[in-house]
Each structure stands twice: as structure tokens, then as C-alpha cells.
N, C-alpha and C positions, 0 to 999 in steps of 0.2 A: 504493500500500500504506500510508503514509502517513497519506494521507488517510484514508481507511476509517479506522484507526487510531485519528485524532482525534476523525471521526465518533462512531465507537463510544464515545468514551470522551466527549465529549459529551452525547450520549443518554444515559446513564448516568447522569452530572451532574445530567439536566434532570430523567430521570424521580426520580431520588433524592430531589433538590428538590419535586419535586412532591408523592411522597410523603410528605416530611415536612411541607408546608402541608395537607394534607385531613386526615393525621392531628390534628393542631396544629389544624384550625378544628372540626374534630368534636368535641375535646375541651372547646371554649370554649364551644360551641355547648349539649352538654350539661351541661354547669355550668353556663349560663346558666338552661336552662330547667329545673334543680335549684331554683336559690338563687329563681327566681322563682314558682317553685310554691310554696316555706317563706317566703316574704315577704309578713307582716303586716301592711304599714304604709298599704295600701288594698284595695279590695274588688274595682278593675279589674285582670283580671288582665293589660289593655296596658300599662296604666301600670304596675303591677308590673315587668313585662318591662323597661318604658323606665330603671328604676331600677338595676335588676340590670346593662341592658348598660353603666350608668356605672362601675358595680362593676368588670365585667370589663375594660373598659377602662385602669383605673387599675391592676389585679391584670396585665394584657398587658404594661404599661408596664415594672411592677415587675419582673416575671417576664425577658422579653426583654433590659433593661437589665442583669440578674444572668446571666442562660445566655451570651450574648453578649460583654458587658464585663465585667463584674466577675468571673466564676469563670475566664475565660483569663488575662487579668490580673494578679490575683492570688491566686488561692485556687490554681490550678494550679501556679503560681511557691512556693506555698507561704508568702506573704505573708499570713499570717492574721489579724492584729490592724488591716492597714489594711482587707483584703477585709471583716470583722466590721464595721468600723466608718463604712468607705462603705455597707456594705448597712445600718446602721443609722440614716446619713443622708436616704438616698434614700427610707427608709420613711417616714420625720420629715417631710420633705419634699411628698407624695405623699400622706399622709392626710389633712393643712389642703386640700390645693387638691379632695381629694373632698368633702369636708365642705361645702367652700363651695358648690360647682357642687348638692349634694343640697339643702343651705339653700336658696338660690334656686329647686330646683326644686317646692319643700315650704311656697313662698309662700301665705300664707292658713293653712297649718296650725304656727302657733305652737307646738302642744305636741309634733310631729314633731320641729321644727326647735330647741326648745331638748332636746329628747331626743340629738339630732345635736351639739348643742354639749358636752351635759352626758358624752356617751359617744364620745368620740374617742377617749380611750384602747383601747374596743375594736374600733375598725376600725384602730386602728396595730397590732393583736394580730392581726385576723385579716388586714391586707397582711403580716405577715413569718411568720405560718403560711405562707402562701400563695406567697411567695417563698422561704421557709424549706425548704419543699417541694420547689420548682423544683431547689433545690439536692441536696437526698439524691437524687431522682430524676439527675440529672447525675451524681453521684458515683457512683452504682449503676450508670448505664450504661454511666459510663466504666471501671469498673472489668470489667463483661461482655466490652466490647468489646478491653479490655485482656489480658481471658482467654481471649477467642477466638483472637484473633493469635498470639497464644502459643501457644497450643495448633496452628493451622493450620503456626505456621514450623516448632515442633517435630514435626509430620508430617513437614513438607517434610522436615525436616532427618535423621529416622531410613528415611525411603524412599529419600535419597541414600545414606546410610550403608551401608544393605542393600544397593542398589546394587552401592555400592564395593570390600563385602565380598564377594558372592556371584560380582564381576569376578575376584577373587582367588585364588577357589575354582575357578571351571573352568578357567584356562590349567594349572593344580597338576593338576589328577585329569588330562586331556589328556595331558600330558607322560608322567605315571608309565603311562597305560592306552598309550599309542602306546609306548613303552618295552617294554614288554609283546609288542605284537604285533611288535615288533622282533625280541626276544628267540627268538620263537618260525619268524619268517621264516629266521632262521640258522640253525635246525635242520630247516628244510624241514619244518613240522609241517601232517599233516592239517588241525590244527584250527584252521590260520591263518582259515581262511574264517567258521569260527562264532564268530571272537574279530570278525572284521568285521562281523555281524550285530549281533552282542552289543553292541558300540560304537557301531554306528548308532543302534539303539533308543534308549540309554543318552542318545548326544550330542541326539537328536529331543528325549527328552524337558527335556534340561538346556536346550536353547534355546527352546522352544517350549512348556514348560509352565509351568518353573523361573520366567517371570516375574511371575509371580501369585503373591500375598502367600499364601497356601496350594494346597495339590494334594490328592488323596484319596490315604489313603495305602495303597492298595494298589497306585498306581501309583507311589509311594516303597522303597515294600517289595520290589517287582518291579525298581525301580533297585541296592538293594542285591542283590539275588535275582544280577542279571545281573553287577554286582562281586566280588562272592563266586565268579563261576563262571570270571571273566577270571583272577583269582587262583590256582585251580584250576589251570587250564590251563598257568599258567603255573610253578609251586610244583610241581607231578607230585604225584607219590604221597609226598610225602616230608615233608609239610605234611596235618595234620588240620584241613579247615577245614569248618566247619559252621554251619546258618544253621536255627534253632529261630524259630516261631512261633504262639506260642497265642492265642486267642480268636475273635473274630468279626469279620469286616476287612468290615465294610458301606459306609457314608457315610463315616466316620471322616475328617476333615483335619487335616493338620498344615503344617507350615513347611518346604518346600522345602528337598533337602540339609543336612538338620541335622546327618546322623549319618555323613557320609562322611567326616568331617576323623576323627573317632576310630577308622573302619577305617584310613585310610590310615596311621596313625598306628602300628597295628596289627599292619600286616606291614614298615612301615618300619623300625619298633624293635622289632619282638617276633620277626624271624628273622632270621638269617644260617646262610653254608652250614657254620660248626661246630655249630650249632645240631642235636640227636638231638630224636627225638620234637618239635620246634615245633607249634604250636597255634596258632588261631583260632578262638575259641568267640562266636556272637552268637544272643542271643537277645530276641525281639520278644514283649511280654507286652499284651496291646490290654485294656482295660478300655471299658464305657459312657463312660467321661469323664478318662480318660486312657490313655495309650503310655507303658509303659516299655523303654525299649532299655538294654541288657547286651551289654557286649561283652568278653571277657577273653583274653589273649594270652601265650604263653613269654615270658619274659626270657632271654636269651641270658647265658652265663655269662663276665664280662669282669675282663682280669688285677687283682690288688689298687692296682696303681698306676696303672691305665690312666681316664681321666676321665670319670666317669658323670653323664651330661647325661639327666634327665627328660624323655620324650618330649613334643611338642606344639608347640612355640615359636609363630612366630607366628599358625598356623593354630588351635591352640587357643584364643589370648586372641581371636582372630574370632568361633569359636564362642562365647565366653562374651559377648563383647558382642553376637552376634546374638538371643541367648539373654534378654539384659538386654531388648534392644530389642520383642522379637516378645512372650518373654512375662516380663511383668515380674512379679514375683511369683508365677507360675507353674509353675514349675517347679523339679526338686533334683537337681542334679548334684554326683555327688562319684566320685571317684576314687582308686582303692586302687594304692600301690606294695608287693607283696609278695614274698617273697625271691623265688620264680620265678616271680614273673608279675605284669602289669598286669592292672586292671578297670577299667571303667568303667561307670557307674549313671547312668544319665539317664530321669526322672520328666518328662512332660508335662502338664498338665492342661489341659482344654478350655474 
């Protein structure tokens, strides 16, 4: 296993390698046969060519020595005045000895070769365009490749999170739905068997659909459909609970269990058995290009000194960073505490 291992990641190496040499000669290749079709200084266009590839080979040198050594060294280190001024040496350096090698090749033609002497200054201009280049092209791609990774961990990092989160969400809904059919087996209830249907469905789809960054949401709506009814069952008649949904429920996707932490939350804090007349009011409003969910609940009426704690704790701040994470700027939730009762208003947009 191992081995394969290394293989693989060998092969990898080699063909990366390789790819970056075809690219890398393709590019020298065509600048070559650029510079040697705009070169004036004879009428062959071999000789031309032979001129040019002294060029490219002095501009390879320049080039490599800077992508190489001098920008890991130090321009990466952030040493910029000696990186500036090694690359200003190496060009100092690198344009006499082209000069020469073109003099000697330009024997016989005197007024080439004092052309060659009298204009150094612009072949020192165009080796550190030329390596000058090498360089922003470097800085550009390290700065891509800088944005990539970033961007790939920060993937990784919000798919573990959701993960982490949505682990958190089903042992919680579990607990309070088998609570439930508990509830109901001590009273020897008919409807023990349809709260076990109902659970089945519910549990199929939380394990087996729930792992996919979206679901359609009529197969979401059909999860709260079957929650609302386990509640039902279990509340009697003594509990108005009610599940409203307007528009056109086609393709439409959304985000997996978005909205079950604010039902649970719902009949957690919004009933108790002093509680007269209690409520559960939800309502689904689907738009072309957004879902708004509504959901609003009794407050129960508690003594003046007794300690009034805000529904939600930790399962709400889940939702809001699932919220952050799945849709960032997408969506407006807010939440109303009024004297007899909660709401809640959650906006999705597609």
C-alpha cells in the first residue's frame, strides 16, 4: 500500500515536471520564432534565427537564475533591496558577454557590430524587461496559487464544520422524537405504529439524503410535514398546530434540516401543561428564487421572579453559523420576542 503510495505520488512529480518543461520550451520556442521574424539585421532568415536563439539563451539564463534563485531567496524572504540589486547585477553582467559573442558573430559587418557596441544600453533594457517579467508573472502565480489553497482548505474546513454540526442535530431531534413515541407506548396508543412509520421515513431521509450539500425541498417540507404530525400525536387536541404552504414546490433546493432547530425550539419553549390555548403556527412561502419559513409559537406565562432564558442556546448559534457557512450573504433571519409569543422569519435566497 505503501508503495503504490509513492508510486502514485511519483508519477505525479514526473508528469508535473514534464508538464512544466513542454510548456516552458513552447514558450521559448515561440518567442524565438517572434523576435526572428522582426529581426532586421540580415536578409537570411537562418541566420536570423541563429541570432535570436543567442538572445534566448542569454534571456533563459536571466530568467531561470531569477525564478529559481533569486525570487526564493530573496524577494520571497522579503529581502528586497539585495533581490533589486542582485537582479541588477546579473543583468550588468549578462549583457557584455551577449554583446560580445553577437560582435564576433557580426565579423565582417563593422557597422552591425559598432551598432552592438554603441547600443548596449538597450539590450540591458530589454534582458531586465525580460526578467522583469519573469518576475510579475511569478508573483501572479504565486499569489493564484496562494488563492487556490485557500480557498480548497477553506472548503475542506466549512464541509467538516457542517459535518460537525448536522452530527449534533440528529442525536437532539432522535432523542426528543423517540421521547415521543415513548410517551405515547404508556398510554397504549393506536397511533404508536404511525408515529413508527413516520420516524422511519423521517430517520431514511436524515441518513441517507441529509448528506448532500442540498435536497429538493419538497422532500424537506415533507420532513417537517411528518414532525408537525409526530407532535400532533403526541400534544392531543390541546395544542393548535398547523403547517401552511404557499407557492409552487417544483425543483426548488435548499440546505438540509435548516429549519428543525427552530420547530424544536418551538414546542420546547413555547408549551407547557399550564399553558391554555398553546400554538404552533408554520408557515412555508416558496418564491422562483427564494423560501421563506415562519414559524411562530405561545409563550407560556412565567412567575415575575422566576428566570427567563431566550429560547435557542446552543442549537441556535449552529443554525446561524450553518447559515453563515451554506449561505453567506444570502439570507435574513431575524427573530421576534413578543409578550405572548415567539416568531421566527427566515429568508433564503437561491
Amino acid at each position: 500500500m505503501a508503495l503504490a503510495a509513492k508510486a502514485d505520488f511519483g508519477t505525479k512529480v514526473i508528469d508535473f515536471v514534464s508538464r512544466r518543461v513542454v510548456y516552458h520550451s513552447l514558450f521559448w520556442i515561440v518567442l524565438l520564432l517572434i523576435l526572428s521574424i522582426f529581426d532586421n539585421t540580415n536578409d537570411n532568415f537562418g541566420f536570423s534565427v541563429g541570432n535570436e536563439f543567442i538572445n534566448i539563451i542569454f534571456y533563459a539564463i536571466l530568467v531561470y537564475f531569477n525564478l529559481l534563485y533569486l525570487i526564493p531567496n530573496y524577494l520571497t524572504k522579503k529581502k528586497f533591496l539585495t533581490y533589486i540589486g542582485l537582479l541588477l547585477v546579473s543583468v550588468l553582467i549578462i549583457t557584455p558577454l551577449k554583446v560580445i559573442i553577437l560582435y564576433f558573430r557580426f565579423s565582417g559587418q563593422p557597422e552591425i557590430q559598432n551598432n552592438l557596441v554603441s547600443h548596449q544600453n538597450l539590450y540591458f533594457l530589454s534582458n531586465f524587461f525580460i526578467v522583469g517579467t519573469s518576475t510579475i508573472f511569478s508573483i501572479v502565480t504565486d499569489w493564484a496559487r496562494q488563492l487556490r489553497e485557500k480557498t480548497d482548505l477553506e472548503r475542506q474546513t466549512m464541509q467538516s464544520e457542517l459535518k460537525f454540526l448536522k452530527s449534533q442535530i440528529n442525536p437532539h431531534f432522535l432523542f426528543n422524537t423517540l421521547n415521543n413515541l415513548y410517551a405515547l407506548t404508556l398510554k397504549k396508543s393506536d397511533q404508536a405504529p404511525e408515529i413508527v412509520i413516520k420516524l422511519s421515513e423521517m430517520m431514511r431521509y436524515m441518513l441517507y439524503e441529509c448528506n448532500e450539500k442540498q435536497v429538493l425541498l419538497v422532500k424537506e417540507i415533507n420532513y417537517i410535514r411528518n414532525y408537525l404530525d409526530l407532535e400532533k400525536l403526541r400534544q392531543g387536541q390541546t395544542v393548535d398546530i398547523s403547517l401552511e404552504v404557499n407557492g409552487m414546490v417544483s425543483n426548488q433546493k435548499i440546505a438540509p434540516l435548516m429549519f428543525i432547530t427552530f420547530l424544536e425550539n418551538s414546542f420546547k419553549h413555547g408549551l407547557n401543561n399550564q399553558l391554555q390555548n398553546g400554538f404552533v403556527h408554520v408557515k412555508i412561502d416558496i418564491k422562483a428564487h427564494s423560501v421563506h419559513f415562519f414559524v411562530e409559537n405561545s409563550k407560556p406565562n412565567r412567575l415575575p421572579n422566576s428566570e427567563h432564558k431566550r429560547p435557542g442556546g446552543i442549537g441556535l448559534v449552529n443554525v446561524r453559523r450553518r447559515l453563515d457557512l451554506l449561505y453567506p450573504g444570502q439570507y435574513d433571519l431575524i427573530i421576534d420576542d413578543n409578550p405572548n409569543s415567539y416568531a421566527v422569519n427566515l429568508t433564503l435566497e437561491n
